[in-house]
Structure formats: structure tokens, C-alpha cells
Legacy VTK file of the C-alpha trace (Angstrom):
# vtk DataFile Version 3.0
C-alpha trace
ASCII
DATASET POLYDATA
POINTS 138 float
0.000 0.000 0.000
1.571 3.634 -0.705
-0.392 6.738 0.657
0.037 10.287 -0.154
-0.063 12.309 2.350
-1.265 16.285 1.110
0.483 18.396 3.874
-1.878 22.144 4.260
0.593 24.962 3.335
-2.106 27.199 5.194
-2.111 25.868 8.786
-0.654 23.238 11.190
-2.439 20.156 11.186
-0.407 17.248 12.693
-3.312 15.383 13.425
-3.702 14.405 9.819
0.043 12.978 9.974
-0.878 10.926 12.995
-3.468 9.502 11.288
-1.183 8.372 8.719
1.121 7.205 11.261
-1.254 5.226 12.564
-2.288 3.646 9.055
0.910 3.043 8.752
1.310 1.076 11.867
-1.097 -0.539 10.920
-0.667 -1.864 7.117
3.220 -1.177 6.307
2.127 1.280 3.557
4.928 4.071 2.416
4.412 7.596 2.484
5.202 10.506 0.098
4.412 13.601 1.953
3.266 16.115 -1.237
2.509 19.953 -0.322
1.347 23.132 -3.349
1.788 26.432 -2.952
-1.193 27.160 -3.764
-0.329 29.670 -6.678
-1.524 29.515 -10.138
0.415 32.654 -11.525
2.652 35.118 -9.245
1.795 38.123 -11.304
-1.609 38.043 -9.526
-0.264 37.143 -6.023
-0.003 39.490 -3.754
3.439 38.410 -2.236
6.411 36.535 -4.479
5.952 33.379 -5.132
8.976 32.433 -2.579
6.512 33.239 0.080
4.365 30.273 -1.136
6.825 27.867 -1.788
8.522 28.414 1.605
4.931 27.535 3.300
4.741 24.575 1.375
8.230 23.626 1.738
7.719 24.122 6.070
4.480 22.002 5.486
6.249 19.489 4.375
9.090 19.094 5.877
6.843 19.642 9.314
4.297 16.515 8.264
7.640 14.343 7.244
9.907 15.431 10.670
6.583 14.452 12.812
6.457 10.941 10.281
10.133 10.386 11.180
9.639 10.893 14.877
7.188 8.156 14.894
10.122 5.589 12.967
8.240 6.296 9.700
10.103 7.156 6.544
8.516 9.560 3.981
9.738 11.136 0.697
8.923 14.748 0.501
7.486 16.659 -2.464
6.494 20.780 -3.512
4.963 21.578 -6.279
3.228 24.778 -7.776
-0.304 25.283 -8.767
-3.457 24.454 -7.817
-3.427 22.384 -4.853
-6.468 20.142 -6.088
-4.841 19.212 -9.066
-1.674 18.929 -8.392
-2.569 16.400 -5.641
-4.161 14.145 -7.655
-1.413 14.619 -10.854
1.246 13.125 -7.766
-0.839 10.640 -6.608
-1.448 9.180 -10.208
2.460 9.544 -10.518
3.015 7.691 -6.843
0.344 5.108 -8.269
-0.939 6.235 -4.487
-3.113 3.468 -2.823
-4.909 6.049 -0.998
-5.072 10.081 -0.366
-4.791 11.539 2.904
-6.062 15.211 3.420
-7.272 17.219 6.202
-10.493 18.864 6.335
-10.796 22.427 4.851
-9.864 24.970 7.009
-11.733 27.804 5.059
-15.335 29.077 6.332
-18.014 28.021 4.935
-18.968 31.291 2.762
-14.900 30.982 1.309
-15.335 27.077 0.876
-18.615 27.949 -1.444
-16.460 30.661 -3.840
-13.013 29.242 -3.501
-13.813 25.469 -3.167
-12.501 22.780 -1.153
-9.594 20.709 -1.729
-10.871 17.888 0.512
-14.086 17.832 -1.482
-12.647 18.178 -4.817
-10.252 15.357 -4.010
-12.705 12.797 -3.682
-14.994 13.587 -6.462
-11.840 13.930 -8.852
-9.250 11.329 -7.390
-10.162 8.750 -8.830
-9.008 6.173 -6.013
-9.909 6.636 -2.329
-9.397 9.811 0.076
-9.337 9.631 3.801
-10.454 12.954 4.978
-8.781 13.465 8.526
-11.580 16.305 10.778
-9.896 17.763 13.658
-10.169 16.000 17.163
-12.930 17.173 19.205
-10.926 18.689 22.589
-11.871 17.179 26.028
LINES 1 139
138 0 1 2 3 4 5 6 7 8 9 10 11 12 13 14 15 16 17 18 19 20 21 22 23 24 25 26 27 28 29 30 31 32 33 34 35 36 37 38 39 40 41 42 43 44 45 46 47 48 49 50 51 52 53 54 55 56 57 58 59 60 61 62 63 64 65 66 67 68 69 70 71 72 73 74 75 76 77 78 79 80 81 82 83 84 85 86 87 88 89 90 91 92 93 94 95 96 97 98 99 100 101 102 103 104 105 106 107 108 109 110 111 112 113 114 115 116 117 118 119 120 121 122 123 124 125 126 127 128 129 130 131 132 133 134 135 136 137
């Protein structure tokens, strides 16, 4: 089994890489940890697209460094573009088993004119997606 693991360049979600840790445990899948910028074209960004990359880049390396503190080794990957995409262009490359992705972190009113990249995932995949909600506290 070999999951793909789509690390959120937009916030800290480590719960997601436990869950994969966990699977992990649990099957003896691999892992490729993938993470996009999120930009289509810099001319239109508001900051360089450096800025993006290196929040993709710390999302990775953050989702592989927690992997490799549970004994779990993971490839790392960045890539530009749409997130959506992208994801499912590396997990076609990675011949990926499964997707892993948190849940959307946008409000609701964003998630309706932006999208989701959870949701998109698993109506576009093609091949299972384990969407990974936030722990309820206490």
C-alpha cells in the first residue's frame, strides 16, 4: 500500500500525519508527503511566489519530521499550482493506494467561492481519500 499524504501549506495540522502514522502502523504502507503552494500565476499574487513555496516547503518538511519521529520514513514533495490538481497529478504519478487530506480549514462562505480541496479530491481522485476532521478537545 503507498499513501500520499497532502500536507496544508495554510495551517498546522499534525493530526492528519498521525493519522497516517497510525495507518501506517497498521498496514506497512509508504508515504510521500506532497505539499502546493497554492499559486496559479505570481503576477496576480499578492506576495512573491517564494513566500508560497517556503509555506509549502515548512508544510512538508513539518508533516515528514513528525512521520520520522514516529520511525516512519517519507519522501517529501512541492509543487506549484493548484493544490487540487496537483494532488491528484502526484498521486497518479506515486500510483498512491490512498489520499490523505485534512479537512478544509476555510469558512463556509470561502469554501462555497473558492472550493474545497478535501471535497474536490474525492470527487476527482479517482481512487480513495481519507479525509482526517480535527479532534474534538476534552
Amino acid at each position: 500500500m503507498h499513501i500520499v499524504l497532502a500536507a496544508n501549506p495554510e495551517t498546522d495540522q499534525p493530526w492528519v500525519t498521525d493519522a497516517v502514522a497510525d495507518l501506517v502502523r497498521q498496514t506497512g504502507a509508504s508515504v510521500a508527503v506532497v505539499a502546493v503552494d497554492e499559486l496559479e500565476t505570481e503576477h496576480l499574487a499578492p506576495l512573491p511566489r517564494s513566500v508560497y513555496t517556503e509555506r509549502a516547503e515548512k508544510a512538508a518538511a513539518a508533516a515528514a519530521a513528525r512521520l520520522a519521529a514516529a520511525g516512519i520514513e517519507a519522501t517529501r514533495t512541492v509543487l506549484p499550482g493548484r493544490p487540487a490538481e496537483q494532488i491528484i497529478r502526484f498521486a497518479q504519478e506515486q500510483r498512491a493506494d490512498l489520499i490523505v487530506v485534512g479537512s478544509s480549514v476555510r469558512p463556509a462562505v470561502a469554501q462555497r467561492l473558492l472550493g474545497s480541496v478535501p471535497l474536490t479530491l474525492i470527487e476527482k481522485a479517482g481512487r480513495p481519500v481519507l479525509v482526517v476532521t480535527r479532534p474534538v478537545d476534552g
